[in-house]
SETOR-178858 format. One record per residue (C-alpha): x, y, z; residue in one letter. Coordinates in Angstrom, 2 decimals. Layout:
N
<<X,Y,Z>,'a'> ...
//
This chain:
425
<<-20.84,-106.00,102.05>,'x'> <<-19.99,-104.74,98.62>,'x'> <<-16.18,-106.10,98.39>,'x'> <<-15.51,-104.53,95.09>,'x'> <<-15.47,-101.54,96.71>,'x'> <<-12.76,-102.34,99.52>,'x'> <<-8.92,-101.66,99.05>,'x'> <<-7.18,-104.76,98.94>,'x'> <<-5.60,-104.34,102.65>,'x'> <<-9.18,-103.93,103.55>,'x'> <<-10.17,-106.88,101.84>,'x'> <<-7.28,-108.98,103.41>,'x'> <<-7.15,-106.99,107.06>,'x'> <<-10.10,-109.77,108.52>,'x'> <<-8.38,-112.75,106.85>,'x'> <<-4.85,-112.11,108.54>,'x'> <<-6.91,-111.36,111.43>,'x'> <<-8.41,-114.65,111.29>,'x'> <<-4.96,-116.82,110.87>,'x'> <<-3.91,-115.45,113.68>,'x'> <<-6.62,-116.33,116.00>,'x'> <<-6.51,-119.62,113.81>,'x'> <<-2.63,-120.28,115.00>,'x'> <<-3.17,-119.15,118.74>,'x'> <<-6.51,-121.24,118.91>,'x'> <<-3.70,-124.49,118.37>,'x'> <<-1.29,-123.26,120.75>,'x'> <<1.24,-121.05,119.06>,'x'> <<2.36,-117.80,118.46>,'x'> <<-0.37,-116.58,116.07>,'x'> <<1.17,-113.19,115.92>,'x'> <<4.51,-114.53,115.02>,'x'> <<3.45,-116.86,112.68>,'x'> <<1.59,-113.98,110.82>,'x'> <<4.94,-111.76,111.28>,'x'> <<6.44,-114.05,108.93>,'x'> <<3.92,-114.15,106.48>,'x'> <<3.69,-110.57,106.35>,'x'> <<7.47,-110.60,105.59>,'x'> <<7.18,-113.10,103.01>,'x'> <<3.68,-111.56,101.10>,'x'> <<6.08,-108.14,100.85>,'x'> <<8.16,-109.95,98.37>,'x'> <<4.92,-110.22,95.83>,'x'> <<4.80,-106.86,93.71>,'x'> <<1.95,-105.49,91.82>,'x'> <<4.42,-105.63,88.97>,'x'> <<4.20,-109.61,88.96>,'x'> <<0.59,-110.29,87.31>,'x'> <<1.56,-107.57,84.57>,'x'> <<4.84,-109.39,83.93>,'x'> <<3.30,-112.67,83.74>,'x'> <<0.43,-111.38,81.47>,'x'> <<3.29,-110.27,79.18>,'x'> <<4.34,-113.53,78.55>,'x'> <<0.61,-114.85,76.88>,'x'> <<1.06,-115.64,73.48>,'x'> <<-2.41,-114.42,71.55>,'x'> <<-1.06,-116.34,68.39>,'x'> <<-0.68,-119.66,70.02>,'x'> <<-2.78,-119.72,72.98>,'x'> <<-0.30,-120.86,75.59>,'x'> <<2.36,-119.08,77.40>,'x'> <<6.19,-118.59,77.24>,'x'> <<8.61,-119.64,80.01>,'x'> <<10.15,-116.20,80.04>,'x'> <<10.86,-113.00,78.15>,'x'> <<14.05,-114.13,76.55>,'x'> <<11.88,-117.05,75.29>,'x'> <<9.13,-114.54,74.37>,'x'> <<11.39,-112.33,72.43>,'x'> <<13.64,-114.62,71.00>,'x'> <<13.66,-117.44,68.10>,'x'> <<13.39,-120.46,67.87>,'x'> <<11.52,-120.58,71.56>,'x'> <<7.72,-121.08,71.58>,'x'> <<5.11,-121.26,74.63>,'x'> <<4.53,-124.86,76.46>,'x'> <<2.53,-126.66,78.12>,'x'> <<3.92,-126.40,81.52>,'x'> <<4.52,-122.66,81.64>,'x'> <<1.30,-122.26,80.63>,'x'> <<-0.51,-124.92,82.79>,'x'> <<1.56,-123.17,85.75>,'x'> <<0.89,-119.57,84.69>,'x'> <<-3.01,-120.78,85.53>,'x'> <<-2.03,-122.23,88.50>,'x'> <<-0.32,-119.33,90.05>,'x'> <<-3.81,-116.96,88.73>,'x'> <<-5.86,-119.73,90.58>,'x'> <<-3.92,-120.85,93.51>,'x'> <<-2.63,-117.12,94.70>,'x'> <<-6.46,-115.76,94.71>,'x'> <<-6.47,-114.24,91.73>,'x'> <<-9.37,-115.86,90.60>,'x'> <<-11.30,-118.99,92.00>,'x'> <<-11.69,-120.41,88.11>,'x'> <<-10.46,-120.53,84.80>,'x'> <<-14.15,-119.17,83.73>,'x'> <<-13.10,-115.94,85.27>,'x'> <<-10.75,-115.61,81.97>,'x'> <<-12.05,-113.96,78.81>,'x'> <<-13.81,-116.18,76.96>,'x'> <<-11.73,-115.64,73.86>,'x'> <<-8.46,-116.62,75.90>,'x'> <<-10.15,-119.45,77.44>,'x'> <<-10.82,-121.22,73.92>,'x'> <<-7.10,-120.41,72.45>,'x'> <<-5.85,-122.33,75.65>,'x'> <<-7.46,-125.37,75.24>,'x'> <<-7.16,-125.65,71.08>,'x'> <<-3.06,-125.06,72.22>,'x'> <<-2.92,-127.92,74.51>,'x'> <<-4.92,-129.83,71.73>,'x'> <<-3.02,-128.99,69.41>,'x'> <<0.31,-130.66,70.81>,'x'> <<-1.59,-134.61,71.89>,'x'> <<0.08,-137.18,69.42>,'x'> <<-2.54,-139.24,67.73>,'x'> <<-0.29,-142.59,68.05>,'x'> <<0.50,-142.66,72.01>,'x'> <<-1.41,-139.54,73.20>,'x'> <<1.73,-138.10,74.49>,'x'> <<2.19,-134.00,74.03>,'x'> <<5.14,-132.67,71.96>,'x'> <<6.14,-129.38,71.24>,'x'> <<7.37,-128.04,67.65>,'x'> <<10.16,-126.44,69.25>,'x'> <<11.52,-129.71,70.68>,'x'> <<10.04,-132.49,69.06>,'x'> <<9.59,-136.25,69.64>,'x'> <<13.07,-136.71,70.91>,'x'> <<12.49,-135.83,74.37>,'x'> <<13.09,-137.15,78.32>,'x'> <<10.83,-139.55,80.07>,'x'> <<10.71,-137.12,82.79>,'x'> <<9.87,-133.99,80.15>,'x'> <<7.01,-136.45,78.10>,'x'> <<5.84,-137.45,81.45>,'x'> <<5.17,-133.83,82.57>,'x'> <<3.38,-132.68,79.91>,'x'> <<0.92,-135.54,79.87>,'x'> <<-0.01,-134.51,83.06>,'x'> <<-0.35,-130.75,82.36>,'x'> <<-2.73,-131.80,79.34>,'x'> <<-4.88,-133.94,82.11>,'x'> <<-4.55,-130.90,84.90>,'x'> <<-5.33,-128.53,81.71>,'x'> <<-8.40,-130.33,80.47>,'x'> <<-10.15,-130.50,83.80>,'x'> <<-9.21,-126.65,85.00>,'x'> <<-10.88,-125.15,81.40>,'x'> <<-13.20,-128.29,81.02>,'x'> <<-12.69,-129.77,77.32>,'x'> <<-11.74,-133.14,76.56>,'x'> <<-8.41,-133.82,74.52>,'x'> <<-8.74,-135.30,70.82>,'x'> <<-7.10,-138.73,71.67>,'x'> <<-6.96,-141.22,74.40>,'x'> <<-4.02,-140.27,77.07>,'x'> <<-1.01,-142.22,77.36>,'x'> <<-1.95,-143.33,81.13>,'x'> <<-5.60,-144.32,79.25>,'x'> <<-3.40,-146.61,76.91>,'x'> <<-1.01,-148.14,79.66>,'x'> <<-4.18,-148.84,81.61>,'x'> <<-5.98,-151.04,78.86>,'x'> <<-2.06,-152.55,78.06>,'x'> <<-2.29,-153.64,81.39>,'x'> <<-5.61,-155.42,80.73>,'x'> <<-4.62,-156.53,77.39>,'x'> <<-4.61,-160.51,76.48>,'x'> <<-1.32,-161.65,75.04>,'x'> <<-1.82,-160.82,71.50>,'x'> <<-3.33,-157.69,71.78>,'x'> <<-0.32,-156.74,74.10>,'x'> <<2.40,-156.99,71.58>,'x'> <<0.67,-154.74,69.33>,'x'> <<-0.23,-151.76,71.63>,'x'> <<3.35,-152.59,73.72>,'x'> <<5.21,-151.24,70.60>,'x'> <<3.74,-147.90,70.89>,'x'> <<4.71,-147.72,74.61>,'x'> <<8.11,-146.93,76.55>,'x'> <<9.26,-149.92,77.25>,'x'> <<10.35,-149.48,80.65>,'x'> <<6.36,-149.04,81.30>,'x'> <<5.41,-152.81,79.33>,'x'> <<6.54,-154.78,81.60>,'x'> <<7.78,-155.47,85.90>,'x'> <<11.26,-156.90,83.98>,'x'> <<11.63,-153.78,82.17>,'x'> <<10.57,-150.98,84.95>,'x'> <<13.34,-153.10,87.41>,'x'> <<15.48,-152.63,84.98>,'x'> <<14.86,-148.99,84.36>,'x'> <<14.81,-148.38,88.21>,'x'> <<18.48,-149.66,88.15>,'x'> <<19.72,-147.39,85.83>,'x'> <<19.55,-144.89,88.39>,'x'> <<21.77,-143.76,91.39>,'x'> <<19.26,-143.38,94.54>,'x'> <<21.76,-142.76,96.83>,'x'> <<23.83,-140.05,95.39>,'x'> <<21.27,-138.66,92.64>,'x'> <<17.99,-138.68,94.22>,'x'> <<16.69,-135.54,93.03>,'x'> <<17.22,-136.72,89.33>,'x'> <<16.29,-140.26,89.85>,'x'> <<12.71,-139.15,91.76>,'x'> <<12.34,-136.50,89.38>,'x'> <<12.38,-139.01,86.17>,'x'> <<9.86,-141.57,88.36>,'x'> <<7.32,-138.85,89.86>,'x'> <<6.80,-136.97,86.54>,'x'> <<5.99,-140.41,85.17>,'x'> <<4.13,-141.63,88.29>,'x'> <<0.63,-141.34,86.17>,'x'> <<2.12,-143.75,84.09>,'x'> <<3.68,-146.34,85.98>,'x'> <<0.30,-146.45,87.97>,'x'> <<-1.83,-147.35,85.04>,'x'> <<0.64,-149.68,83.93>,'x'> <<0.11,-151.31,87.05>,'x'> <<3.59,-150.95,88.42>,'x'> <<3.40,-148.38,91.49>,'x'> <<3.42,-151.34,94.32>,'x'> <<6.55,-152.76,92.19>,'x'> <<8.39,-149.72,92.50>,'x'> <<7.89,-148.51,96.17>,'x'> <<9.14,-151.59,96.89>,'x'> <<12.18,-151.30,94.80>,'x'> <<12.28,-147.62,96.04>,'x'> <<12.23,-148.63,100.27>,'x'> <<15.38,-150.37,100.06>,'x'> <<17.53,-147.25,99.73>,'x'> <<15.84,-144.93,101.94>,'x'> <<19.04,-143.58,104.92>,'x'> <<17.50,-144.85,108.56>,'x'> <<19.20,-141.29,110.09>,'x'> <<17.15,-139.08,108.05>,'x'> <<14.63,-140.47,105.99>,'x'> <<16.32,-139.26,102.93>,'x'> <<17.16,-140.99,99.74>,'x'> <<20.85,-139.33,100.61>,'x'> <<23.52,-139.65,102.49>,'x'> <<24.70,-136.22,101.86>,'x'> <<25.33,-133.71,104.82>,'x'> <<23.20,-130.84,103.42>,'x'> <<19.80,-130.93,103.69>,'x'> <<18.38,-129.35,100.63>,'x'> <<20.13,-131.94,98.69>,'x'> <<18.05,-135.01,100.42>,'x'> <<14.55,-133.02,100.63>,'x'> <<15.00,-132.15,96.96>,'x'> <<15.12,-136.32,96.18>,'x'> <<12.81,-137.12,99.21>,'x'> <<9.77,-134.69,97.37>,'x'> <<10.41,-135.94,94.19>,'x'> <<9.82,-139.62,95.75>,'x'> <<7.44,-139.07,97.80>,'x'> <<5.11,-137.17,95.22>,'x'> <<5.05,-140.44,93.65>,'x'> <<3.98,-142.54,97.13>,'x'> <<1.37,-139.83,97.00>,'x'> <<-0.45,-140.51,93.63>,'x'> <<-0.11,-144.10,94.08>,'x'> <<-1.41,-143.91,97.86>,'x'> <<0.81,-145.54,99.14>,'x'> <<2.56,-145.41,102.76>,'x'> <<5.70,-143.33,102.66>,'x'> <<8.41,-145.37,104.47>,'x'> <<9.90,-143.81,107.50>,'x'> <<7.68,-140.88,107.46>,'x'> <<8.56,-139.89,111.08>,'x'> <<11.97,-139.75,110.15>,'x'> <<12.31,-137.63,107.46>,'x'> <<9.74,-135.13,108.98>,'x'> <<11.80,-134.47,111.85>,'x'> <<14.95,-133.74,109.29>,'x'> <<12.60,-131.24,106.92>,'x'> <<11.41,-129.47,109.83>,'x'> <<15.32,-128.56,111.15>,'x'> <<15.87,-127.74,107.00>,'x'> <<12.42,-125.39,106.82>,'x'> <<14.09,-122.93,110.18>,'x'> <<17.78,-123.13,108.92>,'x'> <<19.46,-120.48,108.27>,'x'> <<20.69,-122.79,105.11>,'x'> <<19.57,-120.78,101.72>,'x'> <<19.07,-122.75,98.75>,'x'> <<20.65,-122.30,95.78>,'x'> <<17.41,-123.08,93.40>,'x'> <<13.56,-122.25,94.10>,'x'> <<12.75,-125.85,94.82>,'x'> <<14.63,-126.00,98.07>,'x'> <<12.77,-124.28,100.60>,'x'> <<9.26,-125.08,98.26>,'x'> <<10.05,-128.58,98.41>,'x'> <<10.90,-128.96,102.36>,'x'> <<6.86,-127.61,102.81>,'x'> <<5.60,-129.62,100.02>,'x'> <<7.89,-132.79,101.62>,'x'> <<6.39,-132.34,105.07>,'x'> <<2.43,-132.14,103.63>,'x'> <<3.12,-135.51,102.28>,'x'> <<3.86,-136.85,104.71>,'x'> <<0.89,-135.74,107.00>,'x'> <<-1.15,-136.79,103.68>,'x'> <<0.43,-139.79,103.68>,'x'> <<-0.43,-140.87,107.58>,'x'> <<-3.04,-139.77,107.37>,'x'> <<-4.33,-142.05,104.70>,'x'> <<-2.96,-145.35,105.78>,'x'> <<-4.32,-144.37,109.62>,'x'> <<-1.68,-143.63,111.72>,'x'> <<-2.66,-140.50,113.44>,'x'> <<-1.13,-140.86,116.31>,'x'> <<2.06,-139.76,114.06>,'x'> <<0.38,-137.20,112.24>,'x'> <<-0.60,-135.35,115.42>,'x'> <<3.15,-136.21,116.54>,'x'> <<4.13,-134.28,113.47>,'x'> <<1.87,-131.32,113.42>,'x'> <<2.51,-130.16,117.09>,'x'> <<6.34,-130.21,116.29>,'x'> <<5.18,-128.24,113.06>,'x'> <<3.22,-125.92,115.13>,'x'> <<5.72,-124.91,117.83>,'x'> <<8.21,-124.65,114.90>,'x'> <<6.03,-122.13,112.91>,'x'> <<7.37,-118.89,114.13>,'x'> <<10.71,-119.73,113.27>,'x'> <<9.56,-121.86,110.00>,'x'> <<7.61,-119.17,108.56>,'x'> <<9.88,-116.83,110.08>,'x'> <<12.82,-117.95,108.15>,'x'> <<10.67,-118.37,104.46>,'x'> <<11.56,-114.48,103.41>,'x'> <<15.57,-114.77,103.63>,'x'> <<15.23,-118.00,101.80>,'x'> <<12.86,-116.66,98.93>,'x'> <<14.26,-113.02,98.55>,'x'> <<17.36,-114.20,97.02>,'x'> <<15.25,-114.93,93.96>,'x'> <<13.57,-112.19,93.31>,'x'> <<14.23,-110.22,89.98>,'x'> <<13.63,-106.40,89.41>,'x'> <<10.60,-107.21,86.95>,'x'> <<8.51,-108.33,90.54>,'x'> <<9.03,-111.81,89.29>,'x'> <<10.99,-114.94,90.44>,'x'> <<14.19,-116.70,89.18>,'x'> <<15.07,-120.44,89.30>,'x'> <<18.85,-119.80,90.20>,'x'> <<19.72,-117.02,92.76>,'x'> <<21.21,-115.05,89.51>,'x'> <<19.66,-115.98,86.56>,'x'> <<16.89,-118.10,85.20>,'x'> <<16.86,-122.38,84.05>,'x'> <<17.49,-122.19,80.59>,'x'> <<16.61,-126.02,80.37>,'x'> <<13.69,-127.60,81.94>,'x'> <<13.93,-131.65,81.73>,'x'> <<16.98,-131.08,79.60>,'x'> <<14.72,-129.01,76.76>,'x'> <<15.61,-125.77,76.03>,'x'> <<13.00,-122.88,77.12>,'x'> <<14.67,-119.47,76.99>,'x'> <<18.48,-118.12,76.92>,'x'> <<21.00,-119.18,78.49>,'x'> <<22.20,-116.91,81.67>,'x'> <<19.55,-114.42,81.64>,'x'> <<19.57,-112.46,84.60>,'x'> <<15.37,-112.64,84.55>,'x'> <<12.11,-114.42,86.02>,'x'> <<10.35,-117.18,84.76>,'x'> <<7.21,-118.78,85.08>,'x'> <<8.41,-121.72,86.74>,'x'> <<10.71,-120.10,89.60>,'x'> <<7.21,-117.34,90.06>,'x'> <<4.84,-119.65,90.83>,'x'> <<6.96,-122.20,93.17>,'x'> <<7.83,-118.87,94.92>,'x'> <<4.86,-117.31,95.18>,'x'> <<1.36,-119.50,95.39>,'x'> <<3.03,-122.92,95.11>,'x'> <<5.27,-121.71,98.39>,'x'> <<2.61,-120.12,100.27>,'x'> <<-0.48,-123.06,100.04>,'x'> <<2.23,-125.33,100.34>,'x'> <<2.93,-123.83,104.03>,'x'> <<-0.92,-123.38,105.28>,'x'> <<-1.59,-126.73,103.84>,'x'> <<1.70,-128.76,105.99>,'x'> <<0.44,-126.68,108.88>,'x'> <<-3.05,-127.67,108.33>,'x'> <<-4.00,-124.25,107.58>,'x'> <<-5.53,-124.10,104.49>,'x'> <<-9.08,-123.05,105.06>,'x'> <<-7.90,-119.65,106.34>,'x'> <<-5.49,-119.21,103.32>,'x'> <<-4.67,-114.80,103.02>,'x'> <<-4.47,-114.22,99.13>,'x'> <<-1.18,-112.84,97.55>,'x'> <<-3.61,-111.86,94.82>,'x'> <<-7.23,-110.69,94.49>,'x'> <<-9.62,-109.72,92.05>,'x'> <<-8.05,-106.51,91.81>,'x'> <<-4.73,-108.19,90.66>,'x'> <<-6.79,-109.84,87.87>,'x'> <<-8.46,-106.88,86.52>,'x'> <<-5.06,-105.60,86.03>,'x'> <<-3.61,-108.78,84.13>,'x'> <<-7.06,-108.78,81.82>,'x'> <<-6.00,-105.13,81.14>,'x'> <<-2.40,-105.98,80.31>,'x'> <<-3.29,-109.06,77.78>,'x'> <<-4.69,-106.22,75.52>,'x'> <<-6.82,-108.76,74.33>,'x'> <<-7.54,-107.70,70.19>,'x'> <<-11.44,-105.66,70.20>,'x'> <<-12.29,-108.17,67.73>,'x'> <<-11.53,-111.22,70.06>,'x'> <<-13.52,-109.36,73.40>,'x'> 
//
């Protein structure tokens, strides 16, 4: 079958056909389930890919947060608006690889994210914000270079910061001191990363606290630190929920419990009281509680795949098939629930915001666009769109029958609106 000739409802009609059959075939409502989804996919516009095409930078090679940024001084494209702008392209179906970009476009991306690897610690800075930066923001866009590197295959000038804090770790006495001064601290040594882990409040502030410790996970692996800090981190969890909280609302614990628990997941290690907290997430995903950023309802899906990754690794499936049937007989009202929570986002431009009126005009505390703009940006798009959607076929273990928000239609449209120079084709 020529598929370049079907509509895209043709082209998706078999593939919602198939979830369904999937979802009955494991003892649930298939038709319900893909109810839901249907309601959610109506919140992706055609407009979206145009919008985010828009936002590609031919000068630089990377990709602005927003318009505002776009269209305004002193704001420049970065790393992680561009790394996710490929990510949404990628993980909504819009294409299966980065080789399905134009050539031209594909060698402008990786000379950007070259161009921003420090030659001293093989960290990435920006000329809009400079060296003076978060650990959480540094520790981000280290891991956008790596993610960037491997999705348009080139290798980055300098050794990585997590290559460095690997051979520090390995390093005789002598050769420590010299390489340790080119470091964080807080990564040189268990003394210092105790310390560090004390300076924050993992009761009350868990969504900062995990934020600052997942985006730097890479890190305090190679430095040799992870089993150090999930034992630190076990101490504090609340036995009611799971939670690093002992606040009432839910979208206030899942926000901190994610953030953690990405971190348990790159280190592969156990998540502690995994049962727990997956019975609390599942209550949050059907609520009728609407968050009051994008990450609240992603992060309750992306929470509750963790944790089925999690017990999964270390064995104990009994759990894991404890926690997928409750997922399962949940999914009509889970999935059900996932457009009321997203819609609230949604900007007239087709795009996404990160507050329910206006967009973040900070992400890890450096300035992206302006502030109070009533608009979409790249972040808020893709959590709400791809990131959302895989992260709910993946918790309910439905990833292999995935129906595209996107298709190759979608992507001849955003090739079209790059208006790539004739020169550059």
């Amino acid at each position: 079958m020529n598929t370049a000739k079907l509509t895209k409802e043709e082209y998706l009609a078999p593939k919602w056909r198939a979830l369904e059959e999937h979802f009955n075939s494991r003892g649930t409502d298939g038709a319900a389930v893909v109810a839901g989804f249907r309601e959610l996919y109506k919140l992706y516009s055609d407009e979206l890919p145009i919008w985010l095409a828009k936002l590609y930078d031919h000068k630089t090679g990377g990709f602005y947060y927003s318009n505002s940024a776009r269209d305004n001084e002193p704001f420049l494209p970065d790393i992680e608006s561009t790394n996710q702008a490929l990510n949404l392209m990628l993980n909504s179906g819009m294409m299966k690889s980065c080789d399905e970009l134009p050539e031209s476009m594909r060698k402008k991306l990786s000379a950007f994210v070259c161009s921003l690897q420090d030659k001293d610690d093989g960290y990435i800075y920006h000329p809009q914000w400079g060296k003076d930066i978060v650990n959480s923001r540094r520790g981000r866009d280290a891991m956008w270079a790596d993610d960037m590197a491997r999705k348009l295959n080139f290798t980055l000038p300098y050794p990585t910061a997590s290559q460095r804090l690997a051979a520090l770790a390995k390093a005789d006495k002598n050769e420590k001191k010299e390489q340790a001064a080119l470091m964080p601290e807080h990564l040189t040594s268990k003394e210092n990363f105790i310390k560090y882990l004390e300076s924050f409040d993992w009761v009350n502030n868990s969504y900062y606290a995990g934020n600052m410790i997942a985006a730097q996970g890479r890190q305090i692996i190679a430095a040799g630190l992870a089993e150090v800090c999930a034992e630190y981190l076990n101490k504090y969890q609340n036995e009611t929920t799971g939670y690093w909280s002992d606040k009432p609302d839910m979208h206030t614990g899942v926000n901190g419990f994610l953030k953690i628990t990405a971190f348990y997941i790159d280190a592969k290690l156990p998540i502690n009281m995994a049962e727990r907290a997956a019975l609390t997430t599942i209550e949050c995903t059907k609520s009728d509680e609407v968050g009051t950023t994008v990450c609240h309802l992603y992060n309750c899906w992306y929470a509750l795949q963790n944790i089925i990754v999690s017990l999964r690794r270390t064995g104990d499936n009994e759990t894991a098939d404890k926690i997928m049937k409750l997922m399962l007989e949940n999914a009509p009202a889970s999935v059900g629930a996932a457009r009321k929570k997203t819609e609230v986002f949604r900007k007239a431009d087709g795009a996404f915001s990160y507050h329910r009126a206006c967009s973040s005009s900070k992400s890890q505390e450096a300035w992206v666009c302006l502030k109070d703009m009533p608009e979409s940006d790249v972040n808020a798009s893709v959590l709400c769109t791809s990131g959302l959607t895989r992260n709910i076929y993946q918790a309910l273990g439905a990833s292999e029958y995935y129906v595209p928000i996107y298709t190759y239609h979608d992507l001849e449209r955003f090739i079209d609106a790059l208006n790539i120079p004739e020169s550059e084709k």
